[in-house]
C-alpha positions in Angstrom: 116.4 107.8 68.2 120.1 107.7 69.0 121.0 109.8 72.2 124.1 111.9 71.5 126.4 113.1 73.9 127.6 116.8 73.4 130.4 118.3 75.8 129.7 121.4 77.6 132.4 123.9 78.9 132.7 124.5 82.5 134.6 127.4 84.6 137.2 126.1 86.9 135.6 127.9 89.6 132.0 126.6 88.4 133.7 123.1 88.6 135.1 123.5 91.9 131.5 123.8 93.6 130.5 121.0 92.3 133.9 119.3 94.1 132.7 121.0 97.0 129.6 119.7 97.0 131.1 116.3 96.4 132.7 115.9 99.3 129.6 117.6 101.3 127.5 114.3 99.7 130.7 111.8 100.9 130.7 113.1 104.2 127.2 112.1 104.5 127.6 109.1 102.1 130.5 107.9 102.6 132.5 105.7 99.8 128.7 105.5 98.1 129.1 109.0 97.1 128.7 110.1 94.0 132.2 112.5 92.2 131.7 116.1 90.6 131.5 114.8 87.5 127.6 112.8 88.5 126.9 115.5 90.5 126.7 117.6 87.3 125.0 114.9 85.4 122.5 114.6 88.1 121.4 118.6 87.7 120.9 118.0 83.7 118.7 114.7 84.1 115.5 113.8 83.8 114.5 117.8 83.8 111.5 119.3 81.9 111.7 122.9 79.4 109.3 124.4 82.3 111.3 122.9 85.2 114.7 124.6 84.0 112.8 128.3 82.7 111.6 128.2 86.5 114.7 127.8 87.9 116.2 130.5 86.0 113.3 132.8 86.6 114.3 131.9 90.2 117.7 132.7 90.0 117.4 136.2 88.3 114.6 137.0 90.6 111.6 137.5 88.3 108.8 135.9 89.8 106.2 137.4 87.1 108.0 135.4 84.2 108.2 132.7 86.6 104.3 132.3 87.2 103.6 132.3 83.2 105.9 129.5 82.2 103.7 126.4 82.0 105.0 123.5 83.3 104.4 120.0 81.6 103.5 117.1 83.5 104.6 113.7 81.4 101.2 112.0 81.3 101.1 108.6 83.0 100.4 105.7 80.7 96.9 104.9 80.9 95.8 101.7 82.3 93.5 99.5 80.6 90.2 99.0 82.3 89.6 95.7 84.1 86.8 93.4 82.6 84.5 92.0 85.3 84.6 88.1 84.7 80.9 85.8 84.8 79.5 85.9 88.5 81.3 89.1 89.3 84.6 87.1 90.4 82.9 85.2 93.4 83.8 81.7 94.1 81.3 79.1 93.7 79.4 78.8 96.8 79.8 75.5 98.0 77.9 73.6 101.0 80.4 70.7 101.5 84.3 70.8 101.3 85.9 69.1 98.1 88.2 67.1 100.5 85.0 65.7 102.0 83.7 62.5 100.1 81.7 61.0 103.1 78.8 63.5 102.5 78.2 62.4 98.7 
């Protein structure tokens, strides 16, 4: 599936919190920091439906919409079962050392 990129409008003064914020991170960064602009794309990544109806339940202060929205874990890949090998995976006992020839 192709990913497409849609533009979203922003406020000015929405836009200028995130420039704030910006140079909070760089102070604390320094020339590693990220610009408004990934600061944005940070708060839209990698989020869930449930995740982002929380967090507006949050904002607007109602906690009894907040505690009915179900929240989706992504299910972790299931890993395939490990097959026991012959002799349980034990090593051969063995009474004399390979490097040993004088005891043949």
């Amino acid at each position: 599936m192709k990913s497409t990129t849609i533009h979203v409008s922003v406020l000015r003064s929405h836009y200028r919190i995130f420039v704030l914020a910006a140079r909070l991170v760089r102070k604390e960064c320094g020339a590693d920091a990220p610009n408004a602009v990934a600061l944005i794309q940070f708060q839209l990544i990698n989020r869930t439906p449930g995740g982002i109806a929380k967090d507006y339940f949050d904002c607007i202060g109602d906690c009894a919409a907040r505690r009915r929205v179900r929240v989706a874990l992504p299910r972790k890949p299931r890993q395939p079962s490990r097959e026991m090998k012959a002799g349980g995976g034990l090593r051969a006992l063995r009474s004399v050392h390979p490097e040993d020839v004088s005891r043949n």
